[in-house]
C-alpha positions in Angstrom: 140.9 -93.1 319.6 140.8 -93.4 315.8 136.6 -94.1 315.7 135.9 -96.2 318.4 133.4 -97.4 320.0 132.5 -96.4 323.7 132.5 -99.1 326.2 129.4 -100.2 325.1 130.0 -101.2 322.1 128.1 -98.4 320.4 130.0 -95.7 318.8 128.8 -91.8 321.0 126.4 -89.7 319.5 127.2 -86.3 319.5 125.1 -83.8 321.9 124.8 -80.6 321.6 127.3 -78.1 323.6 126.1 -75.6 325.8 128.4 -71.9 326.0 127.3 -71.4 330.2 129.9 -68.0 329.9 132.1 -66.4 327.8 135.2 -64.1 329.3 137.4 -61.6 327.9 138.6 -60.2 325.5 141.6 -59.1 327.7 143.6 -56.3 327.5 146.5 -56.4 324.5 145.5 -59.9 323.8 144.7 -60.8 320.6 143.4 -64.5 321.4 144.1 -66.9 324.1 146.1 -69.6 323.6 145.9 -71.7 326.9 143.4 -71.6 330.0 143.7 -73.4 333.8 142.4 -73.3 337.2 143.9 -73.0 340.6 141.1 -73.3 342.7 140.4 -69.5 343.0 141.4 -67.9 339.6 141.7 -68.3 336.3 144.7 -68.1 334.0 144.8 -67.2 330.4 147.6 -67.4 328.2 147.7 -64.5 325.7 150.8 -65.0 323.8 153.1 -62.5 325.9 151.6 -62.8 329.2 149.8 -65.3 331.3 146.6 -63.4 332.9 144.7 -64.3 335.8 141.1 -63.2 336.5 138.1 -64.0 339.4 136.2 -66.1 337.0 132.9 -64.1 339.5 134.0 -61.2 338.7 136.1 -61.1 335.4 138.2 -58.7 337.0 141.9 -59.4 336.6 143.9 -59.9 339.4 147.3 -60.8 338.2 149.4 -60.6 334.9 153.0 -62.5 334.6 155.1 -61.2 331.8 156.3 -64.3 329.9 155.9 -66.1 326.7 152.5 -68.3 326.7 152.1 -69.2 322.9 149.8 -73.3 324.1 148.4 -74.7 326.6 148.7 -73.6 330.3 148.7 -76.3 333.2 148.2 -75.8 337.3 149.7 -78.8 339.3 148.0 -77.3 342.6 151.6 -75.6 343.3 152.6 -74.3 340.2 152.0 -73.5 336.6 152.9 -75.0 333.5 153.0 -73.5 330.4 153.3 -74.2 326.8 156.2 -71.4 325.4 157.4 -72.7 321.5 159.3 -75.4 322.2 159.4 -76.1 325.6 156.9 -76.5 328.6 158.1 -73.8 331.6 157.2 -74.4 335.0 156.1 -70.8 336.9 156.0 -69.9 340.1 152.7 -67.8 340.0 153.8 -66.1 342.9 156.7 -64.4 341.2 156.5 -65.4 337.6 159.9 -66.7 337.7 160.6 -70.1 335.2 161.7 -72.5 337.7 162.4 -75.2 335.3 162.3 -75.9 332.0 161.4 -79.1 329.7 161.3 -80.1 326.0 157.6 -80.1 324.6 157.2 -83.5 322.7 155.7 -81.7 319.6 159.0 -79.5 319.2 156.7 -76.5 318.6 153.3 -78.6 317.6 152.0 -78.7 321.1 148.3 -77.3 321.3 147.0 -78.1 324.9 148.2 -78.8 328.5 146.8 -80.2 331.9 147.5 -81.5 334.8 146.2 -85.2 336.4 147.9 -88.1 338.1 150.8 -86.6 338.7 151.8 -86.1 335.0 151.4 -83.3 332.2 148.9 -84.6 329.3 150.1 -82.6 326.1 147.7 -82.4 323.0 149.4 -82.6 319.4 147.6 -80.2 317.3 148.5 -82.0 313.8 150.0 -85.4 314.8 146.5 -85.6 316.1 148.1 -87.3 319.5 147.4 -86.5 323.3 151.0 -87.7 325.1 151.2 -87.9 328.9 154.7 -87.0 329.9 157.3 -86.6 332.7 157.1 -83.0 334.1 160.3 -83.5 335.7 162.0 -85.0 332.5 159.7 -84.3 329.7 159.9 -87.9 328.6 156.9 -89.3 327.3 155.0 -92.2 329.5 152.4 -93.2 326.8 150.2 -91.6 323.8 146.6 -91.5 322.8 145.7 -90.9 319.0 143.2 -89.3 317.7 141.2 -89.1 314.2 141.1 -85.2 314.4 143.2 -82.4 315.3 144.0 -81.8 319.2 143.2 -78.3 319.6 143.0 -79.0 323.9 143.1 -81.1 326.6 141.9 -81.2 330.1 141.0 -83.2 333.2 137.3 -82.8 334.5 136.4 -84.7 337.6 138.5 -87.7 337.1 137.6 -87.6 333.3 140.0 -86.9 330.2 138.1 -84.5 327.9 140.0 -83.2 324.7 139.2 -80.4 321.6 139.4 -81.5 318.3 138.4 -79.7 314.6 138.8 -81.4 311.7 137.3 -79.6 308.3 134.8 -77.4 309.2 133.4 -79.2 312.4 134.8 -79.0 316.0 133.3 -80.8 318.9 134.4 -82.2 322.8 135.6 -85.6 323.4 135.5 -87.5 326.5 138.0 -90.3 326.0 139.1 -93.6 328.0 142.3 -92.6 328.7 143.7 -96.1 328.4 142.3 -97.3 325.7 141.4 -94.2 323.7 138.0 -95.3 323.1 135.7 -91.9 322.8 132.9 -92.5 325.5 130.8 -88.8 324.5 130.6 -86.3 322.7 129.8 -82.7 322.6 129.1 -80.9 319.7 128.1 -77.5 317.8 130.7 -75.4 319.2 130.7 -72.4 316.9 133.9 -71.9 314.3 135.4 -68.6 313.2 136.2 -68.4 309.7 139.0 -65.1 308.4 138.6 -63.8 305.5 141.9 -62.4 304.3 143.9 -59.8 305.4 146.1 -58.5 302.6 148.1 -55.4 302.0 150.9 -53.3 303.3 153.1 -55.7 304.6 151.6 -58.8 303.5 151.6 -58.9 299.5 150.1 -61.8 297.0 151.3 -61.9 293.8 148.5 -60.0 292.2 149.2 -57.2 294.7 152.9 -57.1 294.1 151.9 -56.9 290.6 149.6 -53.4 291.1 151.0 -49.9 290.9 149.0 -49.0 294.2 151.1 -46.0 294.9 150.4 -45.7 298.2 152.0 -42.9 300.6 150.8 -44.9 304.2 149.9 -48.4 303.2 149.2 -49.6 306.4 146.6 -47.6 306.4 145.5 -47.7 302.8 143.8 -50.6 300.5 144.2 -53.2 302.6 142.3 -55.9 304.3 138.2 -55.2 304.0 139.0 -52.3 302.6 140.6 -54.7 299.5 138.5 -56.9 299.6 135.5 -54.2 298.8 137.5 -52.9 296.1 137.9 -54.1 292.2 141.1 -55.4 292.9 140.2 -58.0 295.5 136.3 -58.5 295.2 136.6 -61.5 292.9 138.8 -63.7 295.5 136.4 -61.9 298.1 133.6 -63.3 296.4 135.1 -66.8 296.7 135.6 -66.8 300.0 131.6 -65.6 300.7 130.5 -68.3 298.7 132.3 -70.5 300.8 131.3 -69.2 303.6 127.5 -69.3 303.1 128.0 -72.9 302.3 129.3 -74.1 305.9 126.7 -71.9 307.0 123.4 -73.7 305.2 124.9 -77.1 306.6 125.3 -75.2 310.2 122.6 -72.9 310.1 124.9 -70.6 311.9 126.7 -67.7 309.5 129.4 -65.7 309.7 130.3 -62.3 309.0 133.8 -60.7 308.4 134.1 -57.9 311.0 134.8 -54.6 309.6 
C-alpha cells in the first residue's frame, strides 16, 4: 500500500471527510478504543467494558464487563475483541469469552473487522493490516501500509482503513489484494495533549522542586503547572507548536481546562 497508485494509474486525491454524527462520551469511559455493528446496535470498546447503544437513540442498551483495550469485531454471531494480547471471542448474549486467540501484533494490534469469513487486524506501528484465522489466529496474508493503522473496517464489500502519520490523519479505501489505495478521505480533526504533570507523574525538573505539597493530586499539577513559573516555559513550547499545525490546518486547538 506503500504509495500506490489506484487502478487507474493515477495516485487518489484526497477529499475532504464529512463528521455525519458524533456519539458519546459514555459513562466511565475515558476514550473508545474499538467500534462494530450487529445490525441493530452499536458496540464500543472503552477499555473495561464493551458498550452497546441504539445508534437512533444513543441510549445504551447493554454493557459487558470485560477487558476491550483495540479494535472490536461482529461476525453476525459473535463479537470479537482486541484485549492486550489476544483477540477474545464474546458471546454478547452473556459476555462470556468463548475462545481465545493470539493477536498477531503481541499487543500492537490497533483495529479489528470482520469480512470473508476472516478477522482483518490493523498494526498500529508495523504499519500492516493482517487477515487472520479466527479459529487459529494464524495469519492468511498482509497488507502494508506507508502510515500508521489506527483502524480497519469493511464497508459494502470495500476495505477501508485509518491511518495518522505526523500530524495528518485521513481514510483509505484500499484493494485488498494488491494494496493499491483507490480513495481517500481527508481532514479528519486531530487532538493534540498538552502535558499532564505532577503528583504522580514527576519530570526531572519537578523532582528537583521543593513543592511541599500536603494533597498533590490536587495541587500544582497539570494546567494548573503549566500556568505557573515553573512550567510556563515548556508550556510555551508546546503552544507554539500547536499554533503551527493549526496555520497549515486552519483548525486550532485549545487545551481543556
Amino acid at each position: 500500500m506503500s504509495s500506490k497508485t489506484g487502478q487507474d494509474g493515477h495516485k487518489p486525491t484526497v477529499q475532504a471527510a464529512e463528521i455525519v454524527r458524533e456519539y458519546g462520551p459514555f459513562a466511565d469511559a475515558k476514550q473508545v478504543a474499538g467500534v462494530t455493528h450487529d445490525g441493530q446496535r452499536v458496540w464500543a470498546a472503552t477499555g473495561a467494558a464493551l458498550v452497546a447503544f441504539d445508534p437512533g437513540s444513543s441510549e445504551t442498551t447493554r454493557t459487558l464487563a470485560c477487558a476491550s483495550d483495540a479494535g472490536t469485531a461482529f461476525d453476525g454471531k459473535h463479537l470479537y475483541q482486541i484485549a492486550e494480547a489476544r483477540i477474545d471471542k464474546i458471546d454478547p448474549a452473556t459476555g462470556k469469552v468463548l475462545a481465545s486467540i493470539p493477536a498477531p501484533g503481541h499487543g500492537s494490534d490497533s483495529g479489528l473487522t470482520w469480512a470473508e469469513g476472516s478477522l482483518w487486524v490493523g498494526q498500529y506501528r508495523d504499519r500492516k493490516i493482517h487477515q487472520i484465522d479466527p479459529a487459529t489466529g494464524a495469519v492468511i496474508r498482509s497488507i502494508e501500509s506507508n502510515s500508521f493503522v489506527t483502524g480497519v473496517t469493511w464497508v459494502d464489500g470495500e476495505l477501508w482503513h485509518a491511518t495518522w502519520e505526523g500530524d495528518e490523519s485521513e481514510l483509505r479505501h484500499i484493494d485488498p489484494h494488491s494494496g493499491a489505495v483507490l480513495e481517500r478521505l481527508g481532514g479528519l480533526p486531530a487532538t493534540i495533549r498538552t502535558f499532564d504533570l505532577g503528583a504522580d507523574k514527576l519530570a526531572p525538573f519537578l523532582e528537583q522542586a521543593d513543592l511541599a505539597e500536603a494533597n498533590p493530586a490536587l495541587g500544582l499539577r497539570s494546567i494548573r503547572l503549566c500556568l505557573a513559573e515553573l512550567g510556563k516555559n515548556l508550556f510555551r513550547v508546546q503552544l507554539r507548536g500547536l499554533l503551527r499545525a493549526s496555520a497549515v490546518t486552519g483548525d486550532p486547538s485549545f487545551p481543556a481546562l
